[in-house]
Structures are given as structure tokens and as C-alpha cells.
C-alpha positions as CSV (number, residue, x, y, z in Angstrom):
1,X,-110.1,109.2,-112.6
2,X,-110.0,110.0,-116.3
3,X,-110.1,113.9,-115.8
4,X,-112.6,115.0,-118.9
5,X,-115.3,111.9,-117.9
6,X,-115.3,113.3,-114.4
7,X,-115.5,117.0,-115.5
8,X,-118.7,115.6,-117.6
9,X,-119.8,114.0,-115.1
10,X,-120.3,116.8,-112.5
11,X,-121.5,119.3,-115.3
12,X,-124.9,117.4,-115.5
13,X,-125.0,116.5,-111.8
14,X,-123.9,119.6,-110.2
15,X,-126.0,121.6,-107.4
16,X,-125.2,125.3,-107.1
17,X,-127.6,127.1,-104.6
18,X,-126.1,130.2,-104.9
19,X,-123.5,132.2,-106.6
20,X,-121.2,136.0,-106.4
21,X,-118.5,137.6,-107.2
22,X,-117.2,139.6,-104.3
23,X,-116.3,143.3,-104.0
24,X,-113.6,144.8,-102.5
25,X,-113.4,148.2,-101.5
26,X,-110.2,151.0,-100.6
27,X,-107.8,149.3,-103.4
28,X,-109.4,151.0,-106.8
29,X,-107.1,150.1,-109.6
30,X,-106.4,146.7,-108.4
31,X,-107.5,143.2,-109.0
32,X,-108.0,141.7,-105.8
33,X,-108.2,137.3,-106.3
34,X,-107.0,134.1,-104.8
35,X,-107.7,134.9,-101.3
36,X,-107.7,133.2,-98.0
37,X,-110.5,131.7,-96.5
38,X,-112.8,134.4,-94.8
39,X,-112.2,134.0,-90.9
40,X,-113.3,135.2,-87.7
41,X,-110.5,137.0,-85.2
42,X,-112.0,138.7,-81.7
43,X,-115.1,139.6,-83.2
44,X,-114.7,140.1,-87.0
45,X,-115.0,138.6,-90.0
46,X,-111.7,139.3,-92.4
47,X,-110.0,137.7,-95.3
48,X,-106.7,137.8,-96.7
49,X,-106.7,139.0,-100.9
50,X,-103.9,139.3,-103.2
51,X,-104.1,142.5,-104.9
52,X,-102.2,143.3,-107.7
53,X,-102.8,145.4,-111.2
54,X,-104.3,144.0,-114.3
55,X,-101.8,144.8,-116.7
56,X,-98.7,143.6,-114.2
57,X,-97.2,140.1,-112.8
58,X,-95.7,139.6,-109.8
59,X,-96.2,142.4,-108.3
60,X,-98.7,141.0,-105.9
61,X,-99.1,142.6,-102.4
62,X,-101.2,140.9,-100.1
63,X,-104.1,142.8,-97.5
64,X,-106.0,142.4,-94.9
65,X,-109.8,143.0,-95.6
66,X,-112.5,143.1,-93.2
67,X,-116.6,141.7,-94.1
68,X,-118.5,145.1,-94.5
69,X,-121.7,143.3,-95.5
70,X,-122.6,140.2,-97.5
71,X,-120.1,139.6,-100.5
72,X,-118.2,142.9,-100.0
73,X,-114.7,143.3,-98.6
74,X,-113.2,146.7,-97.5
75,X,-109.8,146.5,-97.0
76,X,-108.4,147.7,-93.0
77,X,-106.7,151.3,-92.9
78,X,-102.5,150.8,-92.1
79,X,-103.2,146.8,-92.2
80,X,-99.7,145.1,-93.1
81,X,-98.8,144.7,-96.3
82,X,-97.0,141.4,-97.3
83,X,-95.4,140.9,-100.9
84,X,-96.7,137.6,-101.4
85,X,-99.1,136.1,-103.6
86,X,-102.4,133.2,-102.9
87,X,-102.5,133.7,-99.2
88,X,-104.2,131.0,-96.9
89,X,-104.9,131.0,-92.9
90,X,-104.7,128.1,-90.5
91,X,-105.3,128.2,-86.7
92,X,-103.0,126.1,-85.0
93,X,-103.0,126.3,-81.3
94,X,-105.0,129.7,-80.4
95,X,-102.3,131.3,-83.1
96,X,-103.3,132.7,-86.5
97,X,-101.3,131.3,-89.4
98,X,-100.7,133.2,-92.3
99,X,-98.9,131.9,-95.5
100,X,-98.6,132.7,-98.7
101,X,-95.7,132.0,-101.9
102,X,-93.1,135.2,-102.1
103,X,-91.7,135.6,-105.8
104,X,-88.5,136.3,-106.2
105,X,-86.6,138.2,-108.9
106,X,-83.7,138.2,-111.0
107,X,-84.1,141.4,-113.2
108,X,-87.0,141.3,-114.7
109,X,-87.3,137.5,-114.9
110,X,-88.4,135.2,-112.4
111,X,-85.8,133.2,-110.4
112,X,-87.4,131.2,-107.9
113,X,-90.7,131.1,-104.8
114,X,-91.1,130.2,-101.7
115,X,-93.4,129.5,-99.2
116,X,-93.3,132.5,-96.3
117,X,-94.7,131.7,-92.9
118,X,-96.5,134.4,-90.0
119,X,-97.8,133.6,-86.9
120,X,-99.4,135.6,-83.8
121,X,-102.3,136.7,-81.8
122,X,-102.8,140.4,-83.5
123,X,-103.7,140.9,-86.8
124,X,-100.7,144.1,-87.1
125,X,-98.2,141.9,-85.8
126,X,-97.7,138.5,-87.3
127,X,-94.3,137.1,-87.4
128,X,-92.5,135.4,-89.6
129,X,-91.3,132.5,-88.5
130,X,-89.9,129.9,-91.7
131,X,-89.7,129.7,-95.1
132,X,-90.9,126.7,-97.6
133,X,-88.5,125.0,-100.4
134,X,-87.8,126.5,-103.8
135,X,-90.1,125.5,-106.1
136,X,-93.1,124.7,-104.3
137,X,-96.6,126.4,-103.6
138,X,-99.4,125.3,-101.8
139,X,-98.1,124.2,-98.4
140,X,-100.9,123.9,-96.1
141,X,-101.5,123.3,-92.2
142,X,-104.1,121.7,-90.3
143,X,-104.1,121.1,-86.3
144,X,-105.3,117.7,-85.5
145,X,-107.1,116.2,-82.6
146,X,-104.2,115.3,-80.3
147,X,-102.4,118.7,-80.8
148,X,-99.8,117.4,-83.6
149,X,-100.1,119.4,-87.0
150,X,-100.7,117.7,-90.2
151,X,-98.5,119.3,-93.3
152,X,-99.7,119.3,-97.0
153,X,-96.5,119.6,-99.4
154,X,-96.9,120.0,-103.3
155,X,-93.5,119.3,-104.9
156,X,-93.8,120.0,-109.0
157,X,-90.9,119.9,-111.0
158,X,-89.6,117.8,-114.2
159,X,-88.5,114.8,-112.0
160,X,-91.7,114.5,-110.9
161,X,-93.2,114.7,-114.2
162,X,-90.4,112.0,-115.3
163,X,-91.3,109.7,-112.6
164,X,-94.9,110.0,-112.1
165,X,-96.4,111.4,-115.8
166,X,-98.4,114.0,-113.4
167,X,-96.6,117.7,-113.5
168,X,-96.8,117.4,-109.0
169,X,-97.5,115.6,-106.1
170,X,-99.0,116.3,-103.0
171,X,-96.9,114.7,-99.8
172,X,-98.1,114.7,-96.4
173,X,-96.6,114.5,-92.5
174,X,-97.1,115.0,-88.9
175,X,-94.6,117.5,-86.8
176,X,-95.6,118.1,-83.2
177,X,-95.0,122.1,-83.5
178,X,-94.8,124.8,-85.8
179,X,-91.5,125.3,-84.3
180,X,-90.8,122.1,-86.6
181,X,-91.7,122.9,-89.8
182,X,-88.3,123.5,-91.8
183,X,-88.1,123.7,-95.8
184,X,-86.1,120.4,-95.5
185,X,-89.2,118.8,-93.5
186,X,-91.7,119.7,-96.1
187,X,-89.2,118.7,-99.1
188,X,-89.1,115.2,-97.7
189,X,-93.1,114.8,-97.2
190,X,-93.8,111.8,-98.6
191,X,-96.1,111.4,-101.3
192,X,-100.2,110.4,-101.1
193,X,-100.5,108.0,-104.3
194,X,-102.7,108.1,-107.0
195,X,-104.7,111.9,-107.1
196,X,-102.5,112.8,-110.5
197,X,-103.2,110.9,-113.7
198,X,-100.7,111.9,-116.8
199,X,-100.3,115.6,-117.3
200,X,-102.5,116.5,-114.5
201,X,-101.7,118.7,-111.5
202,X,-103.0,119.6,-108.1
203,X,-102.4,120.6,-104.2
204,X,-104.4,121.1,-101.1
205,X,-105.7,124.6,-100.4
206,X,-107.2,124.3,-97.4
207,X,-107.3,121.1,-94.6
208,X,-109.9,120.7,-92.2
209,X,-110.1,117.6,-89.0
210,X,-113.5,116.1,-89.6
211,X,-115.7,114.9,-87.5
212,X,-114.3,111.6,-87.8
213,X,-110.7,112.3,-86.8
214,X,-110.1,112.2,-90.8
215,X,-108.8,115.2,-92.6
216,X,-110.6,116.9,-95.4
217,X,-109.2,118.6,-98.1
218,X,-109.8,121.2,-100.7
219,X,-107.6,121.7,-103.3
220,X,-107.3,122.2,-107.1
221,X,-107.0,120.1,-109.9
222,X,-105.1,121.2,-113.1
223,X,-105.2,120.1,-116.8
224,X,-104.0,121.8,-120.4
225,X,-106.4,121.6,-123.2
226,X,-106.9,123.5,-126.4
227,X,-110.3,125.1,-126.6
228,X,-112.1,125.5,-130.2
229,X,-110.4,128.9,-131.2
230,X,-107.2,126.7,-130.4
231,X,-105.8,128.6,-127.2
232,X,-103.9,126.2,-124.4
233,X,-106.1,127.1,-121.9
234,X,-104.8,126.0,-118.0
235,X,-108.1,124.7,-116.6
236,X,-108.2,124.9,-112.8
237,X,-110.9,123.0,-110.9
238,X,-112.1,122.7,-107.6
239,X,-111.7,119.7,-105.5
240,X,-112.2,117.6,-102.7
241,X,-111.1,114.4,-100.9
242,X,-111.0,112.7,-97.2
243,X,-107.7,111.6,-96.5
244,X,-107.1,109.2,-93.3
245,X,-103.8,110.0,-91.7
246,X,-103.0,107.0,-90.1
247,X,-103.8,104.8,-92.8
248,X,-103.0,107.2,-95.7
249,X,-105.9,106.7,-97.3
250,X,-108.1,108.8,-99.8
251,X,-111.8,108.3,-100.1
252,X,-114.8,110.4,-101.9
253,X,-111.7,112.2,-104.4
254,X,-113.9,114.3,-106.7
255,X,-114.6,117.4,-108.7
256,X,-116.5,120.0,-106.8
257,X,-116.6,123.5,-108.9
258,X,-115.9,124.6,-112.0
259,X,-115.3,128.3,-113.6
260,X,-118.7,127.8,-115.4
261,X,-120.0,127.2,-112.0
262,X,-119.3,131.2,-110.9
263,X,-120.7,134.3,-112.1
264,X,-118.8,135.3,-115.6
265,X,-116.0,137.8,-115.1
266,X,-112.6,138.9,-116.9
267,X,-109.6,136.7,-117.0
268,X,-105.9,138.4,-116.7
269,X,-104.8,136.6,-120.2
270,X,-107.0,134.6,-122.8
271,X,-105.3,130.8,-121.5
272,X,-107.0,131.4,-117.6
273,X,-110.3,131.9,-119.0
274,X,-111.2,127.9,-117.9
275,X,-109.1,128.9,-114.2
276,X,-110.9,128.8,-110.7
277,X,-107.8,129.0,-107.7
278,X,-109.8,127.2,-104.6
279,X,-109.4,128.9,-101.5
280,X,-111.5,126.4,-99.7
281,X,-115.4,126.5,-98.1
282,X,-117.0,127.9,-95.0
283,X,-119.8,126.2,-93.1
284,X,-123.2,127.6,-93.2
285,X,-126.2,127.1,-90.6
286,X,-128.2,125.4,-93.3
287,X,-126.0,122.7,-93.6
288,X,-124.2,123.5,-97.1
289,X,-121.2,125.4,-97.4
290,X,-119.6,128.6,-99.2
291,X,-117.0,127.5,-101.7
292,X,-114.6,130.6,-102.7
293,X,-112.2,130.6,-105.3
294,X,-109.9,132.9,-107.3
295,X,-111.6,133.2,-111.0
296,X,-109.3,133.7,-114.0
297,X,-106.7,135.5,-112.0
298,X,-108.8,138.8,-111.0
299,X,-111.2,137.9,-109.6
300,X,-113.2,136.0,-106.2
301,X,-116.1,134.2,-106.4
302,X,-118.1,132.3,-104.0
303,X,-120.9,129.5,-104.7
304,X,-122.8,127.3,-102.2
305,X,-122.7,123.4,-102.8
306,X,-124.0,120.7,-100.8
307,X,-121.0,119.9,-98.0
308,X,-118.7,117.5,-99.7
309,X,-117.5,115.9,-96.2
310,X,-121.3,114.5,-95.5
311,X,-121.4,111.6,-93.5
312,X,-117.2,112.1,-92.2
């Protein structure tokens, strides 16, 4: 799809029933954005952040925080504290999963990221159990019917861009056990065709098995444009799409949040002003969902949309 029709498109169609920026308390002096999905785990209702100081970059720590009442967050006393950065949860057979991309240094310069992988039963003890390839965020998990474990990859480097004018790609595969998943395994993913037009970029931030036996995703989609002072500005989109994993197929691919579509709030430098991070939607008893994303890199919001997997 030609990216700015789209983006159009939804602007005059959109639905947003609701909108908020959540709080989070016990981490004053610190951003706290890009989270997890919220979750429930014997009884509560927590959610993963990345916290980390305005005026800093990767120096992210990521915290456990547990629902204290509607749209606020308090963060659990002696919870673990990961260096990691966008962390995301999956429950794959009766075990929490928790990922998230570790940064690594050389000096004060970045050399390279990875994917990091914990798994258990209690919150204060999740192991790690595998790491992702260089080079590549956004590795996500989904258990499917049968027990076997579908594996979203999101490869971006200047071979890609070279080969396919888009900057990644998202690549997808079954493995029958976590005990599978290897950095080798998820470098070899091969690709879904056809989400990326030229210069555009995206992954999957959270997979869910429908309804239907289909998988449906929500991820981000990425552009660069100048705005009218003349700033590159990285715009990061919300985004959804049913994939059939059998087939490989992707149906009902579309746009389905905007930054303009949360609450306004600060952004960590001028060119994320246009930048909401999905962390994916919750269910709600009225039949619409909760979509939360990371806004401008310090902040989460939340807005509720009609359920973009109606009718799957």
C-alpha cells in the first residue's frame, strides 16, 4: 500500500473511543515507555516497562509493574531488574515468556543488540534461556493450536535494503519447543512477501492464534519524512494483519493507530515527535480492545479501537 494514501485514509476514518497516557509510580526521574502488553499472572495484573532517564540512551533497565488502578502502574518492590530495552511477554505452554533487545557497548558507542530470552513460572525467577542474532529486534512468539510455536523474525540490514528497497523484513517459522529456538533458527526465518514498500520498515509486536486457527499480528510500520520546519522525523505507526500459517498468507494488512491518535506528550528528541512503538491490544468485555503503545520514546499510551481481527 502506498504508505501516505493509507495514513490519509485512516485519519478521516478512524474510531477512537477512548484515550490515556499511563502513570507509573516508585521510578520518579525516569521515563518509563515501550512496554509489554499488560498480563494477568496468579491473580494480578502487571506489565513489563522500560525505564530509563530523559537526558540518557541506552541505559534502559527493564521492571516489573503491577495495575494499581485504571491507567496507573506502580512498579513491585525488589522485582528483577533486566538491562534490556522494548520488552514483550508470550505464554507458551503454562510458561511466562519474557524478551526484550540487550544493547551492547563498545566505549561509549554502540556495537551491536540482541534479542535476550526468560522463561518460568515465578515472576522473581525467570531464566534465561537463548539469545537472538545480531542485528535484529522484534522477535516475537505465539503458541499455536497443536502445541508447536510460531516465530516472528525482523532481519534489517543494508542487504535487505539492497535487495528488497524496504530497510527489513519480517520472516516467520514453526519449531515444536522453545528448547528450539537458536539465533541461527530465527536468522534463517524465511521472509512473509510484500508488507514493506521502498524505504519502509516494520516487525511484529505482538502475535495472537485467532479464532480461526490464523495468527494475528500487531506490529509497527516505519517511514522517514521531513515535516514543515524541515526535521526527518521517524514516523512509527500502529498496525495490523492476519497471517495464515499454512498458506503464508496476509489478509486485512492495515494502519490501526497513529501518534495523533494518543493524548499529546513530550518526545525524547525533536525527529520521534510522529513515533508511537506498538506493544500490542488487550480484549475488553465490550467487544473492542485496548491498543498500547510507546509514544515518542517516554512515554505509554493506550486507546480503544474497534477489534481489528473481527470476523477471524
Amino acid at each position: 500500500m502506498n504508505i501516505i494514501e493509507e495514513r490519509g485514509r485512516f485519519k478521516e476514518t478512524r474510531r477512537i473511543y477512548e484515550a490515556a497516557l499511563l502513570s507509573f509510580c516508585g521510578v520518579d526521574g525516569y521515563d518509563v515507555y515501550n512496554c509489554s502488553l499488560p498480563f494477568f499472572w496468579k491473580g494480578k495484573r502487571y506489565m513489563y516497562g522500560r525505564i530509563e532517564r530523559r537526558a540518557e540512551w541506552m541505559r534502559s533497565l527493564v521492571r516489573l509493574f503491577e495495575e494499581t488502578k485504571k491507567d496507573e502502574w506502580t512498579l513491585v518492590p525488589e522485582s528483577m531488574m533486566y538491562q534490556l530495552e522494548d520488552p514483550y511477554i508470550s505464554i507458551i505452554d503454562r510458561q511466562l515468556v519474557l524478551g526484550g533487545t540487550h544493547v551492547r557497548m563498545k566505549g561509549n558507542k554502540l556495537d551491536t543488540y540482541y534479542g535476550y530470552f526468560y522463561r518460568g513460572t515465578e515472576l522473581e525467577d525467570l531464566r534465561y534461556f537463548t539469545t537472538g542474532p545480531d542485528y535484529m529486534k522484534d522477535i516475537r512468539l505465539v503458541e499455536l493450536e497443536d502445541g508447536t510455536i510460531g516465530v516472528f523474525s525482523r532481519p534489517r540490514n543494508e542487504e535487505i535494503l539492497k535487495k528488497h528497497g524496504s530497510e527489513s523484513m519480517m520472516g516467520f517459522l514453526m519449531i515444536n519447543s522453545l528448547d528450539e529456538l537458536t539465533a541461527d533458527l530465527i536468522e534463517n526465518a524465511p521472509f512473509i512477501e510484500g508488507l514493506f514498500e521502498d524505504g519502509e520498515w516494520g516487525g511484529c509486536n505482538q502475535a495472537y492464534l485467532l479464532d480461526s486457527r490464523k495468527i494475528g499480528i500487531i506490529g509497527h510500520l516505519s517511514y522517514s519524512y521531513a515535516d514543515s520546519m524541515g526535521v526527518k522525523q521517524s514516523a512509527y505507526m500502529n498496525m495490523s494483519f492476519v497471517f495464515d500459517p499454512g498458506t503464508r498468507a496476509v489478509n486485512n494488512y492495515k494502519i490501526i493507530g497513529t501518534r495523533d491518535c494518543y493524548l499529546e506528550g513530550p518526545a525524547k528528541m525533536p525527529h520521534l515527535v510522529d513515533c508511537a512503538f506498538t506493544s500490542g491490544i488487550v480484549m475488553r468485555s465490550d467487544g473492542k480492545v485496548d491498543l498500547y503503545s510507546g509514544l515518542g520514546d517516554c512515554n505509554q499510551g493506550r486507546i480503544t479501537i474497534d477489534n481489528p481481527f473481527e470476523g477471524y
